[in-house]
C-alpha positions as CSV (number, residue, x, y, z in Angstrom):
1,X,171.8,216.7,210.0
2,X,171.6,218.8,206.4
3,X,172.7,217.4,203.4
4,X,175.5,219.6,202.0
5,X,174.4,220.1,198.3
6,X,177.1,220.4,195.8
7,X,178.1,223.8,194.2
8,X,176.9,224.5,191.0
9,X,178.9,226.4,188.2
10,X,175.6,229.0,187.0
11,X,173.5,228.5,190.6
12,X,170.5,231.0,188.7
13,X,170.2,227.9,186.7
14,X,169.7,225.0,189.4
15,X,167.1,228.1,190.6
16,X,165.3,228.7,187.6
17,X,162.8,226.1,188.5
18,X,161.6,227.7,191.5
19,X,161.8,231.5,189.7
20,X,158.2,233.2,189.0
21,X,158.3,236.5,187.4
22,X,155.8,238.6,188.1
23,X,156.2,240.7,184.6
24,X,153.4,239.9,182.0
25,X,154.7,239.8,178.5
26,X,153.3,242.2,176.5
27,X,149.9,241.2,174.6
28,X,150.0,240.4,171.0
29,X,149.4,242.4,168.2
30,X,146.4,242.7,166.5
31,X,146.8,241.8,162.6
32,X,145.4,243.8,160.7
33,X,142.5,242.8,157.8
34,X,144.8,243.7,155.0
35,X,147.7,241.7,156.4
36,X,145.8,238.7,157.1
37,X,144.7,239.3,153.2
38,X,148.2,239.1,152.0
39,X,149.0,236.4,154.3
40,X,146.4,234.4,152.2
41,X,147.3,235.9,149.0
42,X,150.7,234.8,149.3
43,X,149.8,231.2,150.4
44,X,147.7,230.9,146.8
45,X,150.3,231.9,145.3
46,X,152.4,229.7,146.3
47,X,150.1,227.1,146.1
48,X,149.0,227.8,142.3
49,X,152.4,228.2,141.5
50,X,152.9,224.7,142.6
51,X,150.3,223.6,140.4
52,X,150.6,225.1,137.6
53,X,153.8,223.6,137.7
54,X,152.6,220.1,138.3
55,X,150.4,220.7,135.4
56,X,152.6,221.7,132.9
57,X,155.3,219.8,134.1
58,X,153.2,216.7,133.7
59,X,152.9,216.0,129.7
60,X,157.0,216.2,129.9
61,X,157.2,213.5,132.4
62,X,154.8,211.3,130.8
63,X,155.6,208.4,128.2
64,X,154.0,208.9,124.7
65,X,153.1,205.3,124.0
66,X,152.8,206.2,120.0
67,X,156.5,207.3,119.9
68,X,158.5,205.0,118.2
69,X,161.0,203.3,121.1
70,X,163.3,201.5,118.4
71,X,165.9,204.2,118.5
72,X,169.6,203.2,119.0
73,X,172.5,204.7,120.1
74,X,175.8,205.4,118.2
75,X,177.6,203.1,120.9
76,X,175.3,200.0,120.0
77,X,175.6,200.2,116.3
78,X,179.0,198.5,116.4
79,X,180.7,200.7,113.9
């Protein structure tokens, strides 16, 4: 006795398992020397832009312990 399977909606689907193509995707392309040296020039770029950015952005981010820190606001001088 077969078991009676149940219909599916998209039956390429429930197939796709058992589907082998024999078409070969085409082969890659090469890249090319001056491509691969932009890739890289880009990438340092982006990285020294990064860190030139760290670096400059550092000094503002810092505390200056020599700054005076007994400033008040208008609000807390109880005028």
């Amino acid at each position: 006795m077969s078991r009676r399977r149940e219909p599916v909606p998209f039956a390429f689907l429930a197939e796709a398992d058992r589907f082998r193509s024999n078409v070969a995707p085409p082969p890659r392309e090469r890249v090319s020397l001056g491509q691969m040296a932009g890739r890289w020039l880009l990438g340092l770029t982006i990285v020294a832009a990064l860190a030139g950015s760290l670096v400059l952005g550092m000094p503002a981010l810092s505390l200056d312990p020599s700054s005076p820190r007994t400033q008040q606001s208008q609000a807390s001088d109880g005028r």
